[in-house]
One Martini backbone bead per residue (centre of mass of N, CA, C, O) as a GRO file, in nm:
protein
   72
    1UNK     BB    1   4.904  -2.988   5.862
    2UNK     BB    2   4.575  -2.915   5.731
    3UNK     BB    3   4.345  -3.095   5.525
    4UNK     BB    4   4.090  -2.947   5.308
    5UNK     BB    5   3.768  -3.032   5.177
    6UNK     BB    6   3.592  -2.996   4.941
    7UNK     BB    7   3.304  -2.973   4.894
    8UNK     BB    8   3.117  -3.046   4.603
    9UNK     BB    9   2.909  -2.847   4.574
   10UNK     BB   10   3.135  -2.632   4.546
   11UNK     BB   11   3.276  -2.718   4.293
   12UNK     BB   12   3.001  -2.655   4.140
   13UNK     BB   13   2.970  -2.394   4.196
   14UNK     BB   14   3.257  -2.261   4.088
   15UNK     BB   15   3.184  -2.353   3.791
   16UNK     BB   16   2.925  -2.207   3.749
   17UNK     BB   17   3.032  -1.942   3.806
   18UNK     BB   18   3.245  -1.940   3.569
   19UNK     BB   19   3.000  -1.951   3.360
   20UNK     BB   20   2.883  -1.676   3.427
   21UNK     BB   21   3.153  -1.506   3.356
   22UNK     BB   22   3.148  -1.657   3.082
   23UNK     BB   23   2.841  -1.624   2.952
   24UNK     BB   24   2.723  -1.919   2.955
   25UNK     BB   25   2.549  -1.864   3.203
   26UNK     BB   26   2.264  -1.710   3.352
   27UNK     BB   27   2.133  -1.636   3.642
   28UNK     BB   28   1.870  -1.694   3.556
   29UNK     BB   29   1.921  -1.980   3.446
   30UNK     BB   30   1.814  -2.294   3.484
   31UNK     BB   31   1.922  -2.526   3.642
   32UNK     BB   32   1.914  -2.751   3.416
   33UNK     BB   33   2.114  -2.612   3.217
   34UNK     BB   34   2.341  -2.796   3.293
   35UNK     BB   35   2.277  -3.097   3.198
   36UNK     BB   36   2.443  -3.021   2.934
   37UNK     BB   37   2.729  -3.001   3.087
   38UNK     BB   38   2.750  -3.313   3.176
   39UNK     BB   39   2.562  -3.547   3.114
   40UNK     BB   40   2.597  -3.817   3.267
   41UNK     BB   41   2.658  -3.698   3.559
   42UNK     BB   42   2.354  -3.518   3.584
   43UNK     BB   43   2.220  -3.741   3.819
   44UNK     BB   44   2.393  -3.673   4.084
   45UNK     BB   45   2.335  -3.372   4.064
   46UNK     BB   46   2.040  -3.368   4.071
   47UNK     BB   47   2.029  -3.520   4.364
   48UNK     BB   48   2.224  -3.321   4.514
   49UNK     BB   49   1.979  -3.080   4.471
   50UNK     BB   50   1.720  -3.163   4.543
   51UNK     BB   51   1.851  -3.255   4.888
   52UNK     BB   52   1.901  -2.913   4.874
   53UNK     BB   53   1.614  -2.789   4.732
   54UNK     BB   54   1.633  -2.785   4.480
   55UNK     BB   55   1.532  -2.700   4.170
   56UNK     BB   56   1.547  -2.690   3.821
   57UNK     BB   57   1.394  -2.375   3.819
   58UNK     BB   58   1.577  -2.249   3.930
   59UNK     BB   59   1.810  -1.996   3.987
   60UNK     BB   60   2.106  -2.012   3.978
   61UNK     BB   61   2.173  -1.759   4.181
   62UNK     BB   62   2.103  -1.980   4.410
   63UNK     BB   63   2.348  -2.156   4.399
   64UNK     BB   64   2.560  -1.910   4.424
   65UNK     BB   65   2.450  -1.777   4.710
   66UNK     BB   66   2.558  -1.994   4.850
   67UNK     BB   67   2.783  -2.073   5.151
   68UNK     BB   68   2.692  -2.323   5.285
   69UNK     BB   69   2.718  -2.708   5.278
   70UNK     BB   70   2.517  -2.829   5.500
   71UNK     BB   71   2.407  -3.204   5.646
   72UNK     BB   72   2.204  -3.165   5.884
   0.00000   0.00000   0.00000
């Protein structure tokens, strides 16, 4: 049996998408209002999506319509 571990950045992701479905973030709202939701922990996330090309100013919904997380 073969243990697949999900990237980080996929549980950030089905986190947020999970915020969205629960009306508490919507997909137009700016990525940076994550950073209300993480508190201490923002400056790591914000550096790992910084990274990975997002801006703050981005809508959640480019967050939530990543396929996959490849750091090539």
């Amino acid at each position: 049996m073969i243990n697949t571990v999900a990237h980080p950045m996929v549980k950030l992701q089905s986190k947020v998408s999970s915020l969205v479905d629960s009306s508490i973030l919507k997909p137009s709202d700016s990525i940076w209002k994550i950073a209300f939701l993480y508190g201490d922990d923002w400056t790591h996330w914000k550096q790992e999506l910084l990274d990975f090309g997002f801006t703050m100013q981005d809508p959640i919904s480019d967050l939530i319509a990543v396929d996959a997380w490849d750091e090539d």
